[in-house]
N, C-alpha and C positions, 0 to 999 in steps of 0.2 A: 864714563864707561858703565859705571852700575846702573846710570839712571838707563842707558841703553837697552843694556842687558832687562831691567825689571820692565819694563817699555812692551820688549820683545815678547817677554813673559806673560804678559797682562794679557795681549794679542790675542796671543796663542792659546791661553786657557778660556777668553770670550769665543775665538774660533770653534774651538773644541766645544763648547756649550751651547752654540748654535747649531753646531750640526750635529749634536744628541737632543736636541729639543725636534728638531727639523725631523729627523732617525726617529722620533717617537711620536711625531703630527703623524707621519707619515703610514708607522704603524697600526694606529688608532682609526686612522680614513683606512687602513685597508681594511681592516679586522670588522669596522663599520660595514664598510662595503658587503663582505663573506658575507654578515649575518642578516643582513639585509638582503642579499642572495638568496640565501637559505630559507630565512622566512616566506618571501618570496615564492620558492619551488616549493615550502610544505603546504602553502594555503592552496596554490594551483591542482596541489596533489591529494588536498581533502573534499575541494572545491569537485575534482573528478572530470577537470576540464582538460580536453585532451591537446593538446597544442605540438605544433610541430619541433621534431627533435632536429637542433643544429649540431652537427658532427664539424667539425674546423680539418681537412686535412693536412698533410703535412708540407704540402706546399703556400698553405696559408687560404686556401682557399675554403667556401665554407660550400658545406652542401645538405637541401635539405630534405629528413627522412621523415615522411606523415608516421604520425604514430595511431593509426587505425586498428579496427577489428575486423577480420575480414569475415564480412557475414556476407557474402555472394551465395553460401548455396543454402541461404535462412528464405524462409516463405516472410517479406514483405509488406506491410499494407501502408500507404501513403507515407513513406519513408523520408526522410529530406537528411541531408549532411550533419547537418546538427543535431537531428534527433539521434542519431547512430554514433553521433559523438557523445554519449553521455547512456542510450540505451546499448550496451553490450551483447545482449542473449541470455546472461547469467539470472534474469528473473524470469518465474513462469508464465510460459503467453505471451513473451516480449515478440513484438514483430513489429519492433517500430513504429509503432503508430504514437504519435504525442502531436499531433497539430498545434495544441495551446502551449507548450512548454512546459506541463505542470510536474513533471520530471527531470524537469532540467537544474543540474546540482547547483549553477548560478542562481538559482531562486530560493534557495535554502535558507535558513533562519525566519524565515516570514511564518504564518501560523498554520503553516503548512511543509512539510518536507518531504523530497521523493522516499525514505525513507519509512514516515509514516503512511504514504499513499499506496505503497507497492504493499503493506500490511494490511491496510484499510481495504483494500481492494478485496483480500481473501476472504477478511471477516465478514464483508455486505455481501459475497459470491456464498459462502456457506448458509448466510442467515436467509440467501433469497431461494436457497435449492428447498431449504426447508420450508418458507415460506410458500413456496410455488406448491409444493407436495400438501401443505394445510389446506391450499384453498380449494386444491384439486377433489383431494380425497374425501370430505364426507359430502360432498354434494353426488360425487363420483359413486360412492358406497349405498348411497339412500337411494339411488334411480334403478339401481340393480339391485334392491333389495336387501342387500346385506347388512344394511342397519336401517331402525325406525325412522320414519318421513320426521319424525319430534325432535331428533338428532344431527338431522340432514339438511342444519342451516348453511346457506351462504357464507364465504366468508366474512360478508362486513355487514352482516345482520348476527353474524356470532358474536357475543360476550360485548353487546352495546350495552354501556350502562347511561340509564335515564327515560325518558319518555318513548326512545323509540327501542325499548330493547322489544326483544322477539316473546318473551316470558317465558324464557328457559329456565329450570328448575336447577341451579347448580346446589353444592354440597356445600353452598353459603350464599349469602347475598355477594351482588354483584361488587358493588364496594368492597367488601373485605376482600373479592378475589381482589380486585386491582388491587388494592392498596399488597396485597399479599405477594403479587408479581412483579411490583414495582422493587420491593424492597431484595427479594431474590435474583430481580433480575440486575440490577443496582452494585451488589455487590459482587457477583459473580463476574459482570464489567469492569468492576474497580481492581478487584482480581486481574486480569485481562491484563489490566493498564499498566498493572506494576510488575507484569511478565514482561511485558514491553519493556518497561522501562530499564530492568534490571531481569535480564534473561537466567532465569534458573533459581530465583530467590522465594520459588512458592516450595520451590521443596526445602527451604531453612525453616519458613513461618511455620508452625505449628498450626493443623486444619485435622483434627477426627483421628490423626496416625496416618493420613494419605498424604505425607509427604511427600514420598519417595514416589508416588503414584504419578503425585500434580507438579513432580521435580523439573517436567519438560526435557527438550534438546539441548536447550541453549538456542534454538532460534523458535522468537516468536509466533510467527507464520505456523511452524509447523512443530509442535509442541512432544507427539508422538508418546512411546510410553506404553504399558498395557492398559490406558484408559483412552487415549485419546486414537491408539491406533493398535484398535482391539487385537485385530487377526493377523497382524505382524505383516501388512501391505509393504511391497519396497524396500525386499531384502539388499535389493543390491543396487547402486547410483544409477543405474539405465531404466531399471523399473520405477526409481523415486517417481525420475527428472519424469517421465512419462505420466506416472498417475499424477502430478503435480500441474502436469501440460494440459492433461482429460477436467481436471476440479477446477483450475481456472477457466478452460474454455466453457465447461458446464455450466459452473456459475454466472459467466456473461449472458448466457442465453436465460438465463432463470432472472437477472437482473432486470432484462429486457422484458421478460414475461409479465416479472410483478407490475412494470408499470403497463401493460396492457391490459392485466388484472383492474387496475384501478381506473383506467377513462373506461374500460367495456365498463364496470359498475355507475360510473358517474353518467355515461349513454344510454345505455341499457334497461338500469335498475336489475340484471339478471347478473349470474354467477357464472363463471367463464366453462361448466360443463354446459350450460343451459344455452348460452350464445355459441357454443360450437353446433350442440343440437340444432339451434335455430336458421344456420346458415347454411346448413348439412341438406335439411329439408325446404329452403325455400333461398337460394345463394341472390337470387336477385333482389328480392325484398329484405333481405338480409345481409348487411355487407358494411362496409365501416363507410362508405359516403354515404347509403341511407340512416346510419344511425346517430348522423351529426344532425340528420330533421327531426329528432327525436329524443332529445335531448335529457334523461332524468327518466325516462322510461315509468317503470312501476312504484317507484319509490315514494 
């Protein structure tokens, strides 16, 4: 009878042991499972990939809700499903256009990110409004007289250093200017990068006492401040989003400019006030399929 009874007992306590191991596999795959869920739904969620929402209702049945942005009454340019899945409206100048993908947040990590391109886009659209405005203006200024013909270089006959400069008289030799705007220009970028990189950390470094000046928004794009947005433009989120609408749209046009700047000089040998002149007064003999037979112009 004892040996029955301790028999019984031995059982009952392996029983008991296997289904608290079994109670705690069991736990372990779920809690696996969760976090593997989880992680799961947070990379989809950084990723920025929109995927359809499954709702289960209570019949067991499941049904499924697109999780879109409804841009129907947004102006459009060669739009497709997937670029509208990842472009929103929320950056300036978005109208969908991305044919190559290179916005697309499944591309991220590579040496490029939508991210830095939505930034890069501002900085080449402001560096090209200005540039367009350099090349214009003293060829523009020197034909109407307002400054000396000696001043009234071309753009890319200005500040050539070497055999072909123009022998312009600067307040140094040509060398020390470059070397002089490489190093300003240089840091003033690396500045930039590390606004980028850490938004609002130029007003910790110490720079002259312009802290609080070079402090920024917090967003790099648009830094603002009584330096960077002198006359206090876009008091209020409808004016921003608008003047932010007008700077990008301007800049693309300016982007496009500079490089008509650069093949009219490589065609031409003239400056792009001189090639307006030229087609102004004679549009037949002047016109961009005759100036492909002519390649290097005066140069």
């Amino acid at each position: 009878a004892h040996v029955v009874v301790a028999s019984s007992h031995l059982l009952r306590t392996r029983i008991g042991r296997r289904t608290a191991m079994a109670t705690t596999a069991s736990r372990v795959q779920a809690n696996a499972f969760a976090g593997k869920q989880l992680r799961n739904a947070r990379n989809a969620q950084a990723r920025g990939v929109r995927r359809s929402l499954r709702v289960r209702a209570e019949g067991g049945e499941e049904q499924t809700k697109p999780a879109k942005v409804d841009r129907s009454k947004d102006t459009l340019y060669f739009a497709t499903e997937q670029s509208l899945s990842y472009l929103d409206g929320s950056l300036a100048g978005d109208f969908g256009f991305d044919p190559l993908g290179l916005s697309d947040p499944e591309g991220a990590g590579a040496f490029i990110s939508p991210k830095w391109l939505a930034h890069s886009e501002i900085v080449h659209c402001r560096f090209a409004m200005l540039g367009a405005a350099g090349c214009i203006a003293p060829e523009a200024l020197g034909k109407m007289g307002v400054i000396p013909q000696s001043t009234a270089i071309p753009w890319f006959k200005n500040g050539v250093v070497g055999p072909s400069s123009v022998g312009f008289e600067y307040w140094t030799d040509l060398y020390t200017l470059f070397s002089v705007m490489m190093v300003l220009m240089g840091f003033a970028e690396l500045r930039r990068l590390q606004d980028y990189r850490n938004p609002g950390s130029m007003g910790k470094q110490y720079f002259l006492g312009l802290e609080s000046v070079l402090g920024g928004s917090g967003d790099p794009s648009y830094p603002g401040g009584p330096f960077f947005n002198l006359f206090n433009l876009g008091k209020t989120p409808e004016a921003m989003k608008d003047l932010k609408l007008k700077e990008v749209k301007n800049g693309r046009l300016a982007m496009i400019a500079m490089l008509g700047f650069f093949l009219q000089a490589i065609l031409t040998g003239e400056g792009p006030v001189q090639n307006l002149q030229d087609h102004l007064s004679d549009p037949v003999a002047n016109n961009i399929l005759t100036n492909f037979g002519r390649v290097g112009g005066s140069i």
